[in-house]
C-alpha positions as CSV (number, residue, x, y, z in Angstrom):
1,X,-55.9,-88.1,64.9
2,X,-57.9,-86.2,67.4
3,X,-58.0,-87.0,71.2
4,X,-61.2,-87.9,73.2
5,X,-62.0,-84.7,75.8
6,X,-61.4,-86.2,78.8
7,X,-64.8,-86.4,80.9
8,X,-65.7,-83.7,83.5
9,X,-64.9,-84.1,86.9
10,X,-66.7,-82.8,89.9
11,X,-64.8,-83.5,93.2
12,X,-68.1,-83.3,95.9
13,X,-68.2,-83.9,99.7
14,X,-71.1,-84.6,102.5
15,X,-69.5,-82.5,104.8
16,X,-69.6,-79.1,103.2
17,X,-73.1,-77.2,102.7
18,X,-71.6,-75.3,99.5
19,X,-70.8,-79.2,97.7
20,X,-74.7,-79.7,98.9
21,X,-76.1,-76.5,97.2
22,X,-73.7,-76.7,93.9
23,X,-74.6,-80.1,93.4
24,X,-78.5,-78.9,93.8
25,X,-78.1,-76.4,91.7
26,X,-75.9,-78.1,89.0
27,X,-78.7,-80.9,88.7
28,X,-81.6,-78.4,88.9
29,X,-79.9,-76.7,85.6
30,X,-78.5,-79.5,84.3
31,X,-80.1,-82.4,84.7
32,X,-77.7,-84.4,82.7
33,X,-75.1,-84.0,85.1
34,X,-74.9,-87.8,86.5
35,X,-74.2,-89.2,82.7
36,X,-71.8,-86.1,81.5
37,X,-69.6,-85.6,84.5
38,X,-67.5,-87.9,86.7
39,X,-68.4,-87.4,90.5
40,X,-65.6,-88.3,92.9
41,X,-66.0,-88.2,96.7
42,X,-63.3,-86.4,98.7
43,X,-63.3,-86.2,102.4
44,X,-61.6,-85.8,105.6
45,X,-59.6,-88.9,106.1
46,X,-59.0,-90.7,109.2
47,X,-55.9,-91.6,109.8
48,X,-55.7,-95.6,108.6
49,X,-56.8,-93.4,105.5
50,X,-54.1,-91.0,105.5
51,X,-51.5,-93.8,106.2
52,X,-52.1,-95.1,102.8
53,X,-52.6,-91.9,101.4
54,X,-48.5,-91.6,102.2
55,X,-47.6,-94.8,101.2
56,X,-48.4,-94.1,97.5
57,X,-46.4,-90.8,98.3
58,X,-49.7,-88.4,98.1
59,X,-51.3,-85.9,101.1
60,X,-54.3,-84.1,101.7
61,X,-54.4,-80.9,100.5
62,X,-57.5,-79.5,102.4
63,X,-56.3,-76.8,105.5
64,X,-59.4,-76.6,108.3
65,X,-60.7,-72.8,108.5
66,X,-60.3,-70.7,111.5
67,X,-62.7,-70.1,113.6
68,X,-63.8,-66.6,112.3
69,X,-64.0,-68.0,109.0
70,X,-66.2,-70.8,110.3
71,X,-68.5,-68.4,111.5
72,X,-68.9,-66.4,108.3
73,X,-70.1,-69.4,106.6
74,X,-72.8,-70.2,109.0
75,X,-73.8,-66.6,108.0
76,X,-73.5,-67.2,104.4
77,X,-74.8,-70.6,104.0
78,X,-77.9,-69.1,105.5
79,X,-78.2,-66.4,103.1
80,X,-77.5,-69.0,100.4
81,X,-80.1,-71.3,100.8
82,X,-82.8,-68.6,101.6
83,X,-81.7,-67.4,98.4
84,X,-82.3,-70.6,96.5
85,X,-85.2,-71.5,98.0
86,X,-83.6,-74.5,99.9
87,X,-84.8,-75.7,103.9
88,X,-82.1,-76.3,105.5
89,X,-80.8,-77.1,109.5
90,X,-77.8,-76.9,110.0
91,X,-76.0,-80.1,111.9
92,X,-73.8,-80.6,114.7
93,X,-70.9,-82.9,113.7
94,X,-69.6,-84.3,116.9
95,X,-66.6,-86.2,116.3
96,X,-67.6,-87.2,112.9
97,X,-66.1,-90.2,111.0
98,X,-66.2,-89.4,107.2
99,X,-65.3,-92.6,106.1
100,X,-68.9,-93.6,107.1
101,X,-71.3,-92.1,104.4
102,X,-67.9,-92.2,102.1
103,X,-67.7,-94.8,101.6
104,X,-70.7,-95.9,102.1
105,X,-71.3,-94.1,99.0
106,X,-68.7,-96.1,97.0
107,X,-71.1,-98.9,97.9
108,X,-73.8,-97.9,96.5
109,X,-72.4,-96.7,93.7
110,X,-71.0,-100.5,92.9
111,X,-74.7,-101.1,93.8
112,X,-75.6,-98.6,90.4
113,X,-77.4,-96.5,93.8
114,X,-74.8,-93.9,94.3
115,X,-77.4,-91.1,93.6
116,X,-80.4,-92.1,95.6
117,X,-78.4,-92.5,98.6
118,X,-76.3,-89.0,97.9
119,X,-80.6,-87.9,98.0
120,X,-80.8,-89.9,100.7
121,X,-77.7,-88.8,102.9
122,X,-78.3,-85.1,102.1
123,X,-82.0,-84.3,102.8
124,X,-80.6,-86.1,106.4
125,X,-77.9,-84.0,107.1
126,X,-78.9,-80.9,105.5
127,X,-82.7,-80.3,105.9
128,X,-83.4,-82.6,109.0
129,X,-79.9,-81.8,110.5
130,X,-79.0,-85.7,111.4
131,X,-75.6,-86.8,111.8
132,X,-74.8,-89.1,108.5
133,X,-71.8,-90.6,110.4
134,X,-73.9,-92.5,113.0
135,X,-74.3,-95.9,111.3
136,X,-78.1,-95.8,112.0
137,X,-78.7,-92.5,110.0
138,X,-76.9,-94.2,106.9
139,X,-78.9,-97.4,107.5
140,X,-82.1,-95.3,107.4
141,X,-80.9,-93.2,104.4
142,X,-79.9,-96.8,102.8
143,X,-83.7,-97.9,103.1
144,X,-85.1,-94.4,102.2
145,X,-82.8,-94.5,98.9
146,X,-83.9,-98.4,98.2
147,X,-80.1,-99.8,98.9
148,X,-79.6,-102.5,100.8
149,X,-77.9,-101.4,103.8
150,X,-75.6,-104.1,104.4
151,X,-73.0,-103.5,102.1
152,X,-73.4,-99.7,102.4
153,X,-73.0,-100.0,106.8
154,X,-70.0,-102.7,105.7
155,X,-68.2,-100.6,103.5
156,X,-65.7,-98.9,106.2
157,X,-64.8,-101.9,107.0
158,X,-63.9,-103.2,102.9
159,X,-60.4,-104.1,101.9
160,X,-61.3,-103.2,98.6
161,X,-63.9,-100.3,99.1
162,X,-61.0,-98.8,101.4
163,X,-58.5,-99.2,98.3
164,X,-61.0,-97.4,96.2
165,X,-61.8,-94.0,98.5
166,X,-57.6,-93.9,98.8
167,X,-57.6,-94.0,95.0
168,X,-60.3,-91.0,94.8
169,X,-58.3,-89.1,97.6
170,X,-54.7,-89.7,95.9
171,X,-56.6,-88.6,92.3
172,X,-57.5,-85.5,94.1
173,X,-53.9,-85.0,95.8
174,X,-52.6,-85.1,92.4
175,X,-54.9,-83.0,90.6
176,X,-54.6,-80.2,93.5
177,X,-57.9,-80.5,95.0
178,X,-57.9,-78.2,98.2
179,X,-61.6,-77.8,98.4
180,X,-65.4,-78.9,97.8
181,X,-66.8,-78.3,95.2
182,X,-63.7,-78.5,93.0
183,X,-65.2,-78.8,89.1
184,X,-62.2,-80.0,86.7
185,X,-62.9,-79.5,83.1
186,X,-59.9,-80.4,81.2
187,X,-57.1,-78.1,82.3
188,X,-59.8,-75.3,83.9
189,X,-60.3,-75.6,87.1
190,X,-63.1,-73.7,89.2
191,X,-63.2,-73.9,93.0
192,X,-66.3,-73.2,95.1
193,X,-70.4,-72.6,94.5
194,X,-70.0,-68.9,93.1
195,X,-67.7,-71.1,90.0
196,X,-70.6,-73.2,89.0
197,X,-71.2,-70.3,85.8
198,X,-67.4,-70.6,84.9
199,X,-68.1,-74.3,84.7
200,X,-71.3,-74.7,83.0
201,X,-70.1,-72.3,80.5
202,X,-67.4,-74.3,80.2
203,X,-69.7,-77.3,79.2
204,X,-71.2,-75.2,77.1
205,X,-74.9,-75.7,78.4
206,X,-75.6,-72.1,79.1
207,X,-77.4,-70.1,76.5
208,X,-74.6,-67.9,74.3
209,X,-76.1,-64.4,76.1
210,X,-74.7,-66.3,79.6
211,X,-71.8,-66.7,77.8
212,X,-70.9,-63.1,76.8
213,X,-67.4,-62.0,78.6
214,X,-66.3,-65.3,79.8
215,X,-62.6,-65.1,79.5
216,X,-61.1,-67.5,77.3
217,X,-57.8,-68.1,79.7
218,X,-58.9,-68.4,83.5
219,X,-54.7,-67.1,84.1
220,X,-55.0,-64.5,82.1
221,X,-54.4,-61.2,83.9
222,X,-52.5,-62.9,86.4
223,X,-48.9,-61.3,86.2
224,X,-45.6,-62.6,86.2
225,X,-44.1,-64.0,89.1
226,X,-47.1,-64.2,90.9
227,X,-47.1,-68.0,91.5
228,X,-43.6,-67.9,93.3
229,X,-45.5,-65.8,96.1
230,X,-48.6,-68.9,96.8
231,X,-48.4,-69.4,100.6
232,X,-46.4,-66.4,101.4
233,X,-48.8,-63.8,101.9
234,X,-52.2,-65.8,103.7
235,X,-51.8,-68.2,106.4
236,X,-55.0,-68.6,107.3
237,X,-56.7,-71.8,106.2
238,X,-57.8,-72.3,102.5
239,X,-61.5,-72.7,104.0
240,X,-62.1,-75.8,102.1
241,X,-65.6,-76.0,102.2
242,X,-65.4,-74.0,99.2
């Protein structure tokens, strides 16, 4: 009897300008996206967050990037998006609280409105540069996207809308997520915006040309031993914005 393929995943954040452009560019190519493939927050928790992150004995695998490494992707995410086409401004996150939009996300998607307020919430952060963590930018997204706010401004508050993002951070923990955009396509994983090929080849949505030279086995070529070294040689951050 043969098994079901388990669905894509495609681990995303609000935070990180690559997450913003993938998801752009994934949708622009593949319009099907949203039905295909499993989208799954994953954030910076706060700490009541990462409290119950321990109690069901997971972590948070994400490392913040140095500050020189913070500074090359302001450089590159401006190259990016002049290369795509996209306007962007970039925003000042002053003490942000990621549970916010987050979650407020969650709430929208219970609401069957996950995607226009993702619309919503990214044309404010990333081409009008407005903090998404101040509860009056998510109200206003919340209206823009046709959601009722309520629920959406209420959902950091939840019980149950808390349980749920701590059940899409521990999934993450335990599938080694460690940065945005993380695409999971049964045991192939591909980190980052410069993966998105890997992955749509993967789905098998790219034309067979495209496909030419993708290796079958993303360890091959790795050699022996290699894996007992992770962590010993780069202690810089894993720069999780991917």
């Amino acid at each position: 009897m043969s098994r079901k393929p388990a669905q894509p995943k495609l681990y995303f954040n609000l935070r990180s300008p690559f997450s913003w452009m993938a998801l752009r560019r994934l949708e622009e190519r593949f319009p099907q996206a949203p039905e295909r493939i499993e989208y799954i927050p994953y954030w910076d928790p706060d700490e009541r967050t990462r409290q119950a992150l321990g109690e069901r004995g997971a972590a948070f695998h994400y490392t913040q990037m140095s500050k020189a490494k913070h500074l090359y992707i302001l450089q590159d995410t401006k190259r990016l998006s002049q290369r795509f086409g996209y306007r962007m401004a970039w925003p000042i996150d002053v003490d942000p609280w990621w549970e916010v939009p987050h979650l407020g996300w969650l709430a929208a998607r219970r609401l069957g409105r996950e995607r226009e307020l993702y619309a919503a919430l990214t044309a404010a952060r990333w081409e009008r540069g407005e903090n998404i963590c101040d509860p009056e930018v998510l109200r206003r997204a919340a209206e823009e996207a046709g959601v009722d706010p309520e629920p959406v401004l209420a959902a950091v508050d939840d019980p149950e809308i808390r349980e749920e993002g701590v059940g899409a951070l521990e999934r993450a923990y335990h599938e080694d997520v460690f940065g945005i955009p993380y695409f999971k396509l049964g045991r192939h994983r591909f980190w980052g915006l410069d993966r998105l090929d890997d992955f749509l080849t993967g789905l098998g949505e790219l034309p067979a040309a495209d496909r030419a030279g993708a290796p079958a086995d993303p360890a091959a070529g790795i050699p022996d031993g290699l894996a007992e070294l992770v962590g010993a040689l780069d202690h810089d951050s894993a720069g999780g914005c991917g």
